[in-house]
C-alpha positions as CSV (number, residue, x, y, z in Angstrom):
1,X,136.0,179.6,275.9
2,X,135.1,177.2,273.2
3,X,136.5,174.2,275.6
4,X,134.9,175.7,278.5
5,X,131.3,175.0,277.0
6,X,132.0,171.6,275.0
7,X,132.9,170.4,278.6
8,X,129.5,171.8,280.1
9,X,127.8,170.3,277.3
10,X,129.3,166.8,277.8
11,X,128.8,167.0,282.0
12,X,125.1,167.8,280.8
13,X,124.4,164.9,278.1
14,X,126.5,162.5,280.8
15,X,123.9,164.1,283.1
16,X,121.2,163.5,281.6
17,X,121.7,160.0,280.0
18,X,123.5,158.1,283.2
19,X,120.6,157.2,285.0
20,X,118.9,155.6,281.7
21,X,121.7,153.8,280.7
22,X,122.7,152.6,283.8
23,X,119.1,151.2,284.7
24,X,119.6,149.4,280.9
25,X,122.7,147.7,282.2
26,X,121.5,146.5,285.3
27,X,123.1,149.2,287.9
28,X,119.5,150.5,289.2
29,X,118.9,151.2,292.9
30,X,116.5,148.3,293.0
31,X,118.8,146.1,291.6
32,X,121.3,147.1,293.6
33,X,119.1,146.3,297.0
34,X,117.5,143.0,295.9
35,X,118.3,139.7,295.3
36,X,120.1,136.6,296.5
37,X,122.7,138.3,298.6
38,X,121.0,141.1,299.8
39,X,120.2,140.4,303.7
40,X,117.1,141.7,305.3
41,X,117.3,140.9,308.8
């Protein structure tokens, strides 16, 4: 049981901090869709 919620605790805190960290590093969904090689024909 004791495994069971340390792993729902880590899939919430991995929740809950991806979308910050990945918009620190550069991974954001308007990064993502703009720029130099994005083609908008």
């Amino acid at each position: 049981m004791k495994a069971y919620l340390t792993a729902i605790a880590a899939m919430v805190v991995i929740t809950v901090a991806a979308p910050f960290v990945l918009d620190q590093i550069g991974f954001s969904a308007a990064d993502a869709g703009s720029g130099s090689a994005v083609r908008l024909d």
